[in-house]
Phi, psi and omega in degrees: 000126176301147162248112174243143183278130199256210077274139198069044215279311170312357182253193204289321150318302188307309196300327194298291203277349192292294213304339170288275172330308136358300180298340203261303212235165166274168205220086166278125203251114164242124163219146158001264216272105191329165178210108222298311201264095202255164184257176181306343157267062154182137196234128176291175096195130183343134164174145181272058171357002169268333173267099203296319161353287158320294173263046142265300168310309163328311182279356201299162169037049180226151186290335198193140155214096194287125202266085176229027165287169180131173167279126188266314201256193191248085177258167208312196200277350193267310164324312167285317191298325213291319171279285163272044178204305175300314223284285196308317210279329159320306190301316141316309195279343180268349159303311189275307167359293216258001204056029169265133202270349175207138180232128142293090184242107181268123167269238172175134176312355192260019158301328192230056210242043181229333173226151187355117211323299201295330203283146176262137201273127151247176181294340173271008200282156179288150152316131183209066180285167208252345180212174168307320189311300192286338163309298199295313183301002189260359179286305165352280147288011141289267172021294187265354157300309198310301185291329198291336177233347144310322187237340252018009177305128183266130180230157196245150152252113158250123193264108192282131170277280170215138163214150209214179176282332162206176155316166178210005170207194182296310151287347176305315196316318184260001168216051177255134168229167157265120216308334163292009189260305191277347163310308169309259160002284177323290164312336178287317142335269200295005171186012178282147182265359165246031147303135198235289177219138166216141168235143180267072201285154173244051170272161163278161184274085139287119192299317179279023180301150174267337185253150192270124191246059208259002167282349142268025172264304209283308177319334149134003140006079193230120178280157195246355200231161177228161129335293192334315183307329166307305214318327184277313160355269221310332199290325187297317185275341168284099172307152164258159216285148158290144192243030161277316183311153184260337168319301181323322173286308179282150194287310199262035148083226168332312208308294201339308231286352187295102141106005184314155191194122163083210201264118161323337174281017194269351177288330190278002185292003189175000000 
């Protein structure tokens, strides 16, 4: 059994898959913070993604490495670089560093979260992150373009939408995946044998998806969960968004609505 390394192992993503993942690999876990409760694969240790040092050591002899440390929420701009743009860039260089052949990278779907509902998002739409957060995570992939074709490391980018044990509002219906769905995704990373670079959605087979995903169908994708099953629950039970809001509009909801300035119809402007 193979060992791959997670970062951010401790958060609320990490805790959903390792136990999936578990069953396949050994799960070397680094995060900040010790992480009390381990499973029969997986060995903590304590560590900072500001320290490359640190994550050299981590990566020695592991197979993969999934990359989900960072600042997840939307603190000032030092904060996001420090986490995802120094954070990543460690994280890539101490993967080639240490001779690990693949990286994993969960981004987040608020890379491209400024637009509009109706248009459906592919791996080629320009970037329109909705925050500081999706700014910084779209450096990360280019990173991982950057290694994948300077050093060769095959790198996977997944742009995750949201997971949970389920949707939880109207838009969860269209960007929600399930930890088997993205455990699935992941693994496809971590062992497709012509992968080089892929960008991703990281969703469930939802109808109402915002996004066109056909490079992880080709890649060998298959989801196993839908949103859909929620959709009458939720449409009886949910109010819809307020629609003064640019949150209403946009694929990444809320993050937008922070600091938004002038008339919400300026998303359909492009």
């Amino acid at each position: 059994m193979d060992t791959i390394a997670i970062t951010g192992a401790g958060g609320n993503v990490g805790r959903a898959i390792r136990p999936i993942l578990g069953e396949r690999w050994r799960l070397r876990l680094f995060d900040r913070a010790p992480i009390a409760e381990l499973g029969p694969n997986e060995e903590g240790i304590v560590g900072d993604i500001a320290d490359e040092a640190a994550l050299r050591q981590a990566f020695a002899g592991v197979s993969g490495v999934v990359h989900m440390a960072g600042c997840t929420s939307e603190e000032d701009i030092d904060a996001q670089i420090a986490g995802n743009v120094k954070g990543a860039w460690n994280v890539f260089e101490a993967a080639r560093a240490a001779g690990v052949e693949r990286v994993v990278y969960t981004s987040s779907h608020h890379v491209v979260g400024h637009y509009p509902r109706y248009r459906r998002v592919g791996r080629e739409a320009i970037i329109r992150p909705d925050s500081r957060y999706g700014l910084t995570k779209a450096f990360g992939e280019q990173a991982g373009a950057f290694y994948a074709d300077q050093f060769g490391l095959r790198v996977m980018t997944i742009r995750v939408g949201y997971l949970g044990d389920r949707p939880l509002d109207r838009r969860r219906l269209a960007i929600w995946i399930s930890p088997r769905d993205l455990a699935q995704l992941i693994a496809i990373g971590l062992t497709h044998a012509a992968l080089r670079y892929a960008l991703v959605y990281g969703v469930s087979a939802n109808t109402r998806s915002f996004f066109d995903n056909p490079e992880a169908f080709r890649l060998g994708y298959r989801p196993q969960d839908s949103a859909d099953a929620y959709a009458t629950e939720i449409e009886a039970t949910v109010p819809p968004e307020n629609p003064a809001l640019v949150s209403s509009k946009v694929v990444g909801g809320a993050m937008a609505d922070q600091g938004y300035q002038g008339d919400i119809g300026r998303v359909d402007e492009w």
